[in-house]
C-alpha positions as CSV (number, residue, x, y, z in Angstrom):
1,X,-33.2,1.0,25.1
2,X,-34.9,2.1,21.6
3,X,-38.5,2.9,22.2
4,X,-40.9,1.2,19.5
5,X,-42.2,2.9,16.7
6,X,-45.8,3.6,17.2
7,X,-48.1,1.6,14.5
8,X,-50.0,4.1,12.4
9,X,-53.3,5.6,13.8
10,X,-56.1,3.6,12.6
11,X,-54.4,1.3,10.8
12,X,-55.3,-2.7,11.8
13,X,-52.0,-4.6,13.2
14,X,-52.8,-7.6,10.5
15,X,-53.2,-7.2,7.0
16,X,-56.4,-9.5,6.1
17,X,-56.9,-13.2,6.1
18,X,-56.9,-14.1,2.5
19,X,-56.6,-17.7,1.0
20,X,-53.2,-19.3,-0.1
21,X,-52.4,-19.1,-4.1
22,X,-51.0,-23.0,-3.8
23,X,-50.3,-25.3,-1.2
24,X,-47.8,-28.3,-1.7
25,X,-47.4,-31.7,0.2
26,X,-43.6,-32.1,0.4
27,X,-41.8,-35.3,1.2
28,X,-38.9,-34.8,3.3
29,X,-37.5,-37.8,3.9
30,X,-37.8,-40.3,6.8
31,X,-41.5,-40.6,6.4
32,X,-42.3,-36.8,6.8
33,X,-44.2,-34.6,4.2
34,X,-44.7,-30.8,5.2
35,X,-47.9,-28.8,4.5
36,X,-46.7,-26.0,2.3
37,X,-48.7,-22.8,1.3
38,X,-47.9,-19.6,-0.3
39,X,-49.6,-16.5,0.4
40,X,-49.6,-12.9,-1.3
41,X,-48.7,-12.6,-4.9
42,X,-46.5,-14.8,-7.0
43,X,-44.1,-12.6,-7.8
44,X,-44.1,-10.6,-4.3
45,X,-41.4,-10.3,-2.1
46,X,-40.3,-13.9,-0.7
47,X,-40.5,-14.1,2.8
48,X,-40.8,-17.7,4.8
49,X,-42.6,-18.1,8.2
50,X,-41.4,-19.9,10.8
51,X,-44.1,-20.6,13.4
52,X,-43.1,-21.1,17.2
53,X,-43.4,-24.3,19.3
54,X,-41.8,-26.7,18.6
55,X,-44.7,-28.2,17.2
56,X,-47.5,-26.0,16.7
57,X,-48.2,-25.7,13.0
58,X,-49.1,-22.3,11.4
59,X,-52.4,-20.9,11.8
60,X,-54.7,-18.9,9.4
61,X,-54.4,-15.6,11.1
62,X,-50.2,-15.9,10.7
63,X,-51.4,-15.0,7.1
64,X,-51.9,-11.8,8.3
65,X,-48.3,-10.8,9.1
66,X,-48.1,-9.9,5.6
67,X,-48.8,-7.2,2.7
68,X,-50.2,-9.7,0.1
69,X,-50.1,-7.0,-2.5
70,X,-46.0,-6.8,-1.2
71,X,-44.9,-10.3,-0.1
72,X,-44.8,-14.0,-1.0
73,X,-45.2,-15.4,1.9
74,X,-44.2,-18.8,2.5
75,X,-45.5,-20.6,5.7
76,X,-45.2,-24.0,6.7
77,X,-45.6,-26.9,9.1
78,X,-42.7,-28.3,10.9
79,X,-42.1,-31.7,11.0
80,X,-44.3,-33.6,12.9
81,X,-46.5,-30.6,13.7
82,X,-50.1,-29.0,12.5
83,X,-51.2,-30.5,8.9
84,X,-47.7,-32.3,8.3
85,X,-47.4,-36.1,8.6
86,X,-46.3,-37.9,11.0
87,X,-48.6,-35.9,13.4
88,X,-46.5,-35.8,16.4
89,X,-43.2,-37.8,14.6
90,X,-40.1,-38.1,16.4
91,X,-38.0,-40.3,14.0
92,X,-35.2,-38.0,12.1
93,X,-37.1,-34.7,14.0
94,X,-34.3,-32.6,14.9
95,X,-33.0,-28.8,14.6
96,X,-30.7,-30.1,12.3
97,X,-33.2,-31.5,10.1
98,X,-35.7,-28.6,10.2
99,X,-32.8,-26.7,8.7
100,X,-32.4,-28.8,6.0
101,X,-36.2,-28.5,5.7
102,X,-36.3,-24.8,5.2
103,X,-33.9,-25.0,2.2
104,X,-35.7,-27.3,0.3
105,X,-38.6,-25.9,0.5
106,X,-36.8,-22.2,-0.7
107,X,-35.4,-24.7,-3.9
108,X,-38.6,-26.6,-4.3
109,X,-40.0,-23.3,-4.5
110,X,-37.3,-21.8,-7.4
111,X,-36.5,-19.0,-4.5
112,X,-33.2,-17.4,-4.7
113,X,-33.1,-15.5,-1.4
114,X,-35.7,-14.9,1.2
115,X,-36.1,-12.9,4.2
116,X,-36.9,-15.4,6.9
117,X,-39.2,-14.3,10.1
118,X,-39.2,-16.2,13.2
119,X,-41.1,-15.9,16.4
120,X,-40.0,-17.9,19.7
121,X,-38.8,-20.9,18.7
122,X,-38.9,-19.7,15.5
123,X,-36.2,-17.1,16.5
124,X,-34.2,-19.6,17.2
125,X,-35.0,-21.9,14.0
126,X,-34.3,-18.7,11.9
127,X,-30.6,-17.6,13.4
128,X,-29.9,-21.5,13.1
129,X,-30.9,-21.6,9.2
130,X,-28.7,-18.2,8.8
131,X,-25.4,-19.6,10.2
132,X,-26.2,-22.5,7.8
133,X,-27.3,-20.6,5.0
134,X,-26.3,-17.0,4.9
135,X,-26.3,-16.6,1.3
136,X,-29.8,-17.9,1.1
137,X,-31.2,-15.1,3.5
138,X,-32.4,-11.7,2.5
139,X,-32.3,-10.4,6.1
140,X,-34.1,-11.5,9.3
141,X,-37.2,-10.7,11.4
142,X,-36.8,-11.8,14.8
143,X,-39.7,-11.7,17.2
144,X,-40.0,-12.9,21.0
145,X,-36.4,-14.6,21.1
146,X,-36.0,-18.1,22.3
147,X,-32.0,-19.6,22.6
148,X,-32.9,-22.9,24.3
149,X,-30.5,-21.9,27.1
150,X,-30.6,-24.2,30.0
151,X,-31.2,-21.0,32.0
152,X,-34.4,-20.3,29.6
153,X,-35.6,-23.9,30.3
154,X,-35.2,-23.8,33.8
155,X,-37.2,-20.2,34.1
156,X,-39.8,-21.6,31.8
157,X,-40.8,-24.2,34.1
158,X,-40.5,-22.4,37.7
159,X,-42.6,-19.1,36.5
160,X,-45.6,-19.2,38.6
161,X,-48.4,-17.8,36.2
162,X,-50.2,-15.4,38.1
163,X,-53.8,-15.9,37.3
164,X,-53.4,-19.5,38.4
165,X,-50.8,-19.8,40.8
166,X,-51.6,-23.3,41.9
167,X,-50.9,-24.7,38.3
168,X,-47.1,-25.2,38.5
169,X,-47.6,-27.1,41.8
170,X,-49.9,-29.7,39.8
171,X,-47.1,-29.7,37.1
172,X,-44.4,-31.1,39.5
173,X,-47.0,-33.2,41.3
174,X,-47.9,-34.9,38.0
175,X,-44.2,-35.8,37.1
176,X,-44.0,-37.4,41.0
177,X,-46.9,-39.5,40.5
178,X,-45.9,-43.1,40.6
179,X,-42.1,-42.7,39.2
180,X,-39.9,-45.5,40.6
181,X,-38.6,-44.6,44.3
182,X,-34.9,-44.1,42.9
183,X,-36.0,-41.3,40.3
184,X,-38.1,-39.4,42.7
185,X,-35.0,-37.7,44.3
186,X,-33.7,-36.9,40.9
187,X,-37.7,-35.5,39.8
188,X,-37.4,-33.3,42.6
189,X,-34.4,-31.8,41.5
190,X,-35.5,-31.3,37.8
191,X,-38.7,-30.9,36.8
192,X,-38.8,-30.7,33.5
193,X,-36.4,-34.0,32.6
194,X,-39.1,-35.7,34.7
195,X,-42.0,-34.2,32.7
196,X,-40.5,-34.7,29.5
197,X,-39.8,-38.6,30.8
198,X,-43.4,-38.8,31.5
199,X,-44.5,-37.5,28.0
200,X,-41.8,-39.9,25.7
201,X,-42.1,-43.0,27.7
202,X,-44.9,-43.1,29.9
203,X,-48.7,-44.7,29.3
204,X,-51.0,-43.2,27.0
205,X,-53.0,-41.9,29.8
206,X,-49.6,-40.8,31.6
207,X,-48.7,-39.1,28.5
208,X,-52.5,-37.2,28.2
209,X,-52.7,-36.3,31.6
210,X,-48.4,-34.6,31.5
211,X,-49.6,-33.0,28.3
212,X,-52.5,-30.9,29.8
213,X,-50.7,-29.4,32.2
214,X,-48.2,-28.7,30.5
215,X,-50.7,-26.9,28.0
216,X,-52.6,-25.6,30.7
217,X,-49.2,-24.1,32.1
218,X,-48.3,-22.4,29.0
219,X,-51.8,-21.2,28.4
220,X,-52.0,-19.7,32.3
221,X,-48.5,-17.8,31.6
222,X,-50.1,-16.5,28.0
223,X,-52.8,-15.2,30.1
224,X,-55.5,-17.6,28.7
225,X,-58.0,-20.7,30.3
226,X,-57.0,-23.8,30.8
227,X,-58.1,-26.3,28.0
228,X,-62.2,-27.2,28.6
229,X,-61.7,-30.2,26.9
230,X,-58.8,-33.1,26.8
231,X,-55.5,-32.4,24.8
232,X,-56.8,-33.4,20.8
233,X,-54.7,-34.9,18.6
234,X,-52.6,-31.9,17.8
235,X,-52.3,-30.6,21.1
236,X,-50.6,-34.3,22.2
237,X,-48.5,-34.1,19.5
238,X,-47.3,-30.1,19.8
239,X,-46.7,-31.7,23.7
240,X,-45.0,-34.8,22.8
241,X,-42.5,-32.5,20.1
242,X,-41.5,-30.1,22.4
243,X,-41.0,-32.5,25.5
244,X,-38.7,-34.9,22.3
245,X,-36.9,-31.0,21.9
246,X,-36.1,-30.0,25.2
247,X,-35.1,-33.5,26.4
248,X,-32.5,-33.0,24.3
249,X,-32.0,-29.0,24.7
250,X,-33.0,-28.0,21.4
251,X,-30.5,-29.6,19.7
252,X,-28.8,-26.7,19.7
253,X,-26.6,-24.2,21.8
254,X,-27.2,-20.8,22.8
255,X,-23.6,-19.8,23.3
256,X,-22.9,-20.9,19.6
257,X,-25.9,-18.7,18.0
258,X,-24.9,-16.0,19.8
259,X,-20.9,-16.2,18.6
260,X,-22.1,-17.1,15.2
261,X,-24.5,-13.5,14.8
262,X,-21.0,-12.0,14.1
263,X,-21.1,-13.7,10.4
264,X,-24.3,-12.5,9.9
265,X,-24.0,-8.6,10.5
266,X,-23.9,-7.7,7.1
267,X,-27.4,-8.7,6.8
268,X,-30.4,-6.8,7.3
269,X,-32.1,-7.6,10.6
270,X,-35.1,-6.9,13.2
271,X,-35.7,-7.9,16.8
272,X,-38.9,-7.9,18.3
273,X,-39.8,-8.2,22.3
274,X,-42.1,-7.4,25.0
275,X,-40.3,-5.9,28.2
276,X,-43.2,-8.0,29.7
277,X,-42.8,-11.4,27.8
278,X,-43.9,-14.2,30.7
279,X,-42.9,-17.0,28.0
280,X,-40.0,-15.7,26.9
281,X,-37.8,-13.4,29.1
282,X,-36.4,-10.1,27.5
283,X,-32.8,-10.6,28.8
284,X,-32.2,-13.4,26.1
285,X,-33.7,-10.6,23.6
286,X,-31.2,-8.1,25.0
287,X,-28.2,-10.4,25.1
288,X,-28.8,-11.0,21.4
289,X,-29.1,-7.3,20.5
290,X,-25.2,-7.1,22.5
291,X,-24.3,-9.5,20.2
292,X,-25.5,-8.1,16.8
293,X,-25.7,-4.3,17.6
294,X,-26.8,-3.8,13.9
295,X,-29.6,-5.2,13.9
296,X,-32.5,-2.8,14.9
297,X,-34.2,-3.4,18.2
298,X,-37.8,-3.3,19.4
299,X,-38.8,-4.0,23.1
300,X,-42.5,-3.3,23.9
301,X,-43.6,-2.2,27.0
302,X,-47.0,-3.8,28.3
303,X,-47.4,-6.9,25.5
304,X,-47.6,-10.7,25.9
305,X,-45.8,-13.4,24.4
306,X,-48.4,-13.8,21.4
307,X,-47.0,-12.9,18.1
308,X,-50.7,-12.1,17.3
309,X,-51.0,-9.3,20.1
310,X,-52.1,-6.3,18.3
311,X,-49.0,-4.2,19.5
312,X,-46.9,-6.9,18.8
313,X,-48.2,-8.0,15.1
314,X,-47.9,-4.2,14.4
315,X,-44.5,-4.2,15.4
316,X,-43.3,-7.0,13.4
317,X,-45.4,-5.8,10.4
318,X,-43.5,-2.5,10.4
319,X,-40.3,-4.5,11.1
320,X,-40.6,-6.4,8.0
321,X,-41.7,-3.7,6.0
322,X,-38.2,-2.1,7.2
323,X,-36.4,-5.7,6.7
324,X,-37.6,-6.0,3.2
325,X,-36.4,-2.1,2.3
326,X,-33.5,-2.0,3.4
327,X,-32.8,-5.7,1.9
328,X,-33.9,-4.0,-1.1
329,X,-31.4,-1.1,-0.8
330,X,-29.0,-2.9,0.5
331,X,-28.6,-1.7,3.9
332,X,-29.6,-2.2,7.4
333,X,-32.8,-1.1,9.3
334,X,-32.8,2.3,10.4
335,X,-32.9,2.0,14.6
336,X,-35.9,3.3,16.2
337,X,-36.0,6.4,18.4
């Protein structure tokens, strides 16, 4: 296992917050427009963010990430998610069509190629954009890696968070509560089909009640409090996207992005992970470095899940600072030692 390369001694893991140069409102089709902004300098190195969830929306810190004297970075909402409209839209909200997304945004945007950074379900966005549009891509950053594997889904679900052990128990119990006598047999047996049942169909105060503890059980395995207030607007919706995802596995298949790395080996490519990742385990990180040997590989002792972790961010600022080169050059990343 390569050891990661240590971030230089008093230098901050994020480059500062500064304000986007322009921010667009794109129409997508089907109702959605995306909040668009671009970060850095004009005529920087493109780069395009794509933030984790499903769901979530970008945050100001993200910004961070990267050298604005270096980089144009582009970062975005996905559909239904953060500042774009429909907040919390299902209709035409797919894998498939966040692909398609991603490249018009990079033609919208007059960009030739880009280097494309993921994190968690990002990851998984950005490998699926590759296989679709290899020519399009610079060279990859990969950080905290997410497949969507039924296995990953499962695991997600049964981890016990440690700091609040009694939190999982109140997940399952929630998806029990007052389900027809016929589904209760089949709740038992899967969890998660239940919840996400309970969060696409059920009442609005079904649905509020699912979503916080849900939120509260991601939060507890991110090592943070539960919510002190009720699930806002874009916490129901970030819940109500990624129950709409994984009810239908991601749309995607893990098998198939693993096979398809082989087309993209000639790219430039990092991977990011923490050895101690309670959201995401490291085996699915590990399983994609076997299948793209090339690419260079970073697991962290000791760090979280958050791509904002100070070890972390430093990590995947060094990692795209190696991408970018060695896109420049032509070559891959040099592997850590």
């Amino acid at each position: 296992m390569d050891a990661a390369p240590a971030p230089s001694r008093g230098a901050p893991p994020l480059w500062a917050e500064a304000a986007p140069f322009c921010t667009h409102r794109l129409a997508v089709g089907s109702g959605h427009v995306l909040h668009v902004e671009e970060c850095g300098r004009a005529d920087g190195i493109p780069v395009v963010f794509l933030h984790g969830g499903p769901g979530s929306g970008c945050s100001p810190r993200q910004r961070g990430l990267f050298d604005p004297a270096r980089f144009r970075a582009v970062l975005f909402d996905q559909r239904g998610g953060g500042r774009s409209t429909p907040l919390g839209g299902l209709r035409a909200n797919t894998t498939a069509h966040l692909v398609a997304d991603i490249e018009r945004i990079r033609t919208a945007l007059a960009i030739e190629r880009w280097i494309v950074f993921g994190g968690s379900w990002g990851s998984l966005l950005a490998l699926e954009y590759a296989g679709a549009h290899p020519h399009r891509v610079a060279g990859l950053v990969l950080r905290g890696i997410f497949l969507g594997s039924p296995a990953e889904l499962r695991a997600y679900t049964e981890r016990i968070p440690p700091r609040a052990p009694g939190l999982r128990q109140r997940l399952a119990e929630e998806a029990l509560i007052r389900l027809p006598r016929a589904r209760s047999r089949h709740a038992e047996d899967d969890l998660l089909a239940t919840w996400c049942r309970r969060m696409l169909a059920g009442r609005p105060e079904t649905r509020r009640a699912a979503a916080r503890h849900w939120l509260d059980h991601e939060r507890a395995l991110m090592g943070e409090p539960p919510l002190a207030a009720p699930p806002d607007a874009r916490e129901l919706a970030k819940a109500r996207i990624q129950a709409h995802y994984l009810a239908h596995g991601c749309f995607t298949d893990a098998a198939r992005l693993l096979a398809a790395c082989a087309a993209l080996r000639q790219l430039p490519a990092a991977i990011v992970h923490s050895a101690d990742d309670p959201v995401c385990p490291p085996a699915t990180a590990r399983a994609l470095h076997r299948a793209w040997p090339a690419a260079d590989y970073v697991e962290l002792p000791g760090a979280g899940h958050s791509g904002l972790d100070a070890a972390i961010a430093a990590a995947c600022v060094a990692a795209l600072d190696r991408v970018a080169e060695c896109a420049h050059r032509g070559a891959h990343p040099r592997r850590s030692r």
